[in-house]
C-alpha positions as CSV (number, residue, x, y, z in Angstrom):
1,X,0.0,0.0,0.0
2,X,1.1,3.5,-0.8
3,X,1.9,6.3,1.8
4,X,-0.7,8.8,2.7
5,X,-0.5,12.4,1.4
6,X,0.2,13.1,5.0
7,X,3.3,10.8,5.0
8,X,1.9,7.9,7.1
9,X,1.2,4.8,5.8
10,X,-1.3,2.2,6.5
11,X,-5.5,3.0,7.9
12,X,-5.1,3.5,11.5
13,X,-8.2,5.1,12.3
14,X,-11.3,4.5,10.1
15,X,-13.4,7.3,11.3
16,X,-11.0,10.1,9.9
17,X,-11.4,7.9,6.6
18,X,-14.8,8.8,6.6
19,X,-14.2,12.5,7.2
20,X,-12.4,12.9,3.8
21,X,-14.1,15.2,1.6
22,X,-16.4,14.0,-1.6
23,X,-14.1,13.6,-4.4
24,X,-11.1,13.7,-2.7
25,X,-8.7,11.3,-4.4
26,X,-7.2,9.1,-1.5
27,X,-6.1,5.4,-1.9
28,X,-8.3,3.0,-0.6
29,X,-6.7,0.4,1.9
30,X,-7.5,-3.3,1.0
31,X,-9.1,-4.3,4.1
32,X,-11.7,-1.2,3.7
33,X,-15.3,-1.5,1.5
34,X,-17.4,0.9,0.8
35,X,-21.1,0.5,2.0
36,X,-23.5,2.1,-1.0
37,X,-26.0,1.9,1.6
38,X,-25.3,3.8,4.8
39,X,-22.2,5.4,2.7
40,X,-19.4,4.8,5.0
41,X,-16.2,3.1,4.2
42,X,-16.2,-0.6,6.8
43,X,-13.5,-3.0,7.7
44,X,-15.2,-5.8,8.2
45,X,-16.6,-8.0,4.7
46,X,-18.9,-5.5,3.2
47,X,-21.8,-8.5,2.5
48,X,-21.1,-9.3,6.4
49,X,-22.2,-5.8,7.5
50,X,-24.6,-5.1,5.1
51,X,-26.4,-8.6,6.7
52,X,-26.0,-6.9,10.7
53,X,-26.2,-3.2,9.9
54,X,-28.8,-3.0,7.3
55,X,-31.3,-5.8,8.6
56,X,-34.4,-3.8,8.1
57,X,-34.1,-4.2,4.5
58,X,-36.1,-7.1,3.6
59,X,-33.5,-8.5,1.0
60,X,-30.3,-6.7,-0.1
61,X,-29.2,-7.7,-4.4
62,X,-25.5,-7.8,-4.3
63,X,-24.3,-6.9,-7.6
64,X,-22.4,-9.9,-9.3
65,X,-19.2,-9.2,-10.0
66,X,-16.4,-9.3,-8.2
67,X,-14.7,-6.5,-6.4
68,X,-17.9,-5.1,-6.5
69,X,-19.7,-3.7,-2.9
70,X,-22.6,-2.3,-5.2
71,X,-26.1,-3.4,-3.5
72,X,-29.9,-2.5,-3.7
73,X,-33.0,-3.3,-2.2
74,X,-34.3,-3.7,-5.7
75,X,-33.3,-6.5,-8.6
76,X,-33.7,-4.4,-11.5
77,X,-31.2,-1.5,-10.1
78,X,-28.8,-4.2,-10.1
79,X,-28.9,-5.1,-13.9
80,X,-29.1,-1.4,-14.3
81,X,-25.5,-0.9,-12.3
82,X,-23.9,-4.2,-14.2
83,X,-25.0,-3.1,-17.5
84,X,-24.3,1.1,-17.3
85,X,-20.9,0.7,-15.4
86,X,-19.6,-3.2,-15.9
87,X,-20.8,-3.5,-19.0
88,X,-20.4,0.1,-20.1
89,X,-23.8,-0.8,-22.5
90,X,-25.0,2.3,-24.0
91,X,-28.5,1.4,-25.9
92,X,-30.3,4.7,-25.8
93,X,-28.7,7.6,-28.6
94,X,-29.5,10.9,-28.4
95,X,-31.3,11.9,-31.5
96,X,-29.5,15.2,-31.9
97,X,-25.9,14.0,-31.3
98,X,-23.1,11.1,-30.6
99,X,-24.2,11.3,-26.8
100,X,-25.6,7.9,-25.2
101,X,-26.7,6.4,-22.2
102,X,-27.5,3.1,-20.0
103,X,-30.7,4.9,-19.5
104,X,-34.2,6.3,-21.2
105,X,-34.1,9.1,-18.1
106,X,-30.4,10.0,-19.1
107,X,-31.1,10.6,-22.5
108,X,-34.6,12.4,-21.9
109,X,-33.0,15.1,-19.9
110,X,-30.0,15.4,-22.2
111,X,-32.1,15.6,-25.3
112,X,-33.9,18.9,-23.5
113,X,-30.6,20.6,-24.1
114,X,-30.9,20.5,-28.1
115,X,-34.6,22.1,-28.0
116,X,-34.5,25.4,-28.4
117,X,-35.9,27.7,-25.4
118,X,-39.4,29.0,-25.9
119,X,-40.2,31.5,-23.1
120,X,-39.4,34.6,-24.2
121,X,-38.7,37.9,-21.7
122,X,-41.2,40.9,-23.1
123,X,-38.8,43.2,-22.0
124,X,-35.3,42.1,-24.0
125,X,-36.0,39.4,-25.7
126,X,-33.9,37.2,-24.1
127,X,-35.0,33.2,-24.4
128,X,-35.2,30.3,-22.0
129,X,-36.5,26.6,-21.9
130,X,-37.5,26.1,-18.2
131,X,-40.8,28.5,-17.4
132,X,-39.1,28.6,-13.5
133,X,-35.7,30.9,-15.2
134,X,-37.6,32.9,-17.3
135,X,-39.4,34.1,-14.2
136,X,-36.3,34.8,-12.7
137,X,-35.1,36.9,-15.3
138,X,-37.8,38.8,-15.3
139,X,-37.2,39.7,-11.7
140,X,-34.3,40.7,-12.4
141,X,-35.1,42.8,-16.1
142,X,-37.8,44.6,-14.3
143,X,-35.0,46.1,-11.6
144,X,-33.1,47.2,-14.7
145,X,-36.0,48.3,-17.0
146,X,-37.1,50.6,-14.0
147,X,-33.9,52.0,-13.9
148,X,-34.0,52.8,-17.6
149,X,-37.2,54.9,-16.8
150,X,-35.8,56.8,-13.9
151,X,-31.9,56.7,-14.5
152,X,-31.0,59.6,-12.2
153,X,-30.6,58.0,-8.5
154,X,-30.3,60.2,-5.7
155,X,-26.8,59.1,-3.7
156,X,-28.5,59.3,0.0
157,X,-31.6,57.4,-0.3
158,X,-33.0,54.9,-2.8
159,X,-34.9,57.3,-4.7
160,X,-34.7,57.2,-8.4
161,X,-36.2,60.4,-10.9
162,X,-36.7,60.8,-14.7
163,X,-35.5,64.0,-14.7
164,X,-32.0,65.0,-13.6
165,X,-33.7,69.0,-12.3
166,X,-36.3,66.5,-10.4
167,X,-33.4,64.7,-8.8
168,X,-31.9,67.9,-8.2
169,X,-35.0,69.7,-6.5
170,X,-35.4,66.4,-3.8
171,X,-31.4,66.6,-3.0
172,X,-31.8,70.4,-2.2
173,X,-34.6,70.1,-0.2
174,X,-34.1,66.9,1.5
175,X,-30.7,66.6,1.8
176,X,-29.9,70.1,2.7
177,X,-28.0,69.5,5.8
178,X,-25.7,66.3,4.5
């Protein structure tokens, strides 16, 4: 086993193991499996604790190949796993370009990238495919659209005027004293 970015070697203390953060590239020691199910790494045989620690679970599916601590409460996620990252089978094509997937959901959501966006802001013209951003644009243009109609801002309070000689006129007499 390799040495440790911290210069020791070997797994002394499993909880710290645990503690590293997501997609932190660390070496795993051989006597360590991952549990897919309570997502902790264990050092005793993963089917072993996955029997004691996950009991309630009516029947665990262990995926089939070896090296593999992959499990699920279902039978058909199983095939799903062995096919999509053993078996690397790609069977669904995205009709728009060389993109494929293991799955009809995969493909369904990258497919809604090729369609062109339909809601369209009144204001600029700008274009989106989700109903949910265009709404948050339009926050957003209607802050700047009001401060296209009154562009003179007063610099002491959050008043805003069409007219420069308006903007004037409140700074004079409300701001005399600043």
């Amino acid at each position: 086993m390799s040495d440790w970015s911290d210069g020791s070697s070997g797994f002394d203390d499993l909880l710290s193991f645990n503690e590293i953060p997501f997609g932190e590239l660390v070496e795993k020691p051989d006597n360590v499996s991952y549990c897919h199910v309570c997502r902790k790494f264990v050092e005793v045989d993963i089917r072993k604790h996955k029997r004691e620690v996950h009991a309630e679970y009516e029947q665990l599916y262990e995926c089939p190949e070896k090296n593999c601590t992959y499990s699920s409460e279902y039978r058909h996620r199983i095939r799903i796993h062995v096919a999509s990252v053993h078996e690397k089978k790609r069977e669904f094509v995205c009709s728009f370009c060389p993109f494929s997937a293991s799955q009809r959901s995969d493909i369904t959501r990258h497919e809604a990238r090729h369609v062109p966006a339909k809601f369209k802001c009144s204001k600029c013209d700008k274009r989106y495919k989700r109903k949910e951003s265009l709404w948050v644009h339009l926050k957003q243009c209607d802050k700047k659209a009001y401060s296209k109609k009154f562009p003179f801002a007063c610099v002491f309070c959050p008043k805003r005027y069409r007219f420069e000689r308006f903007l004037n006129r409140h700074t004079a007499n409300e701001h005399k004293t600043i």
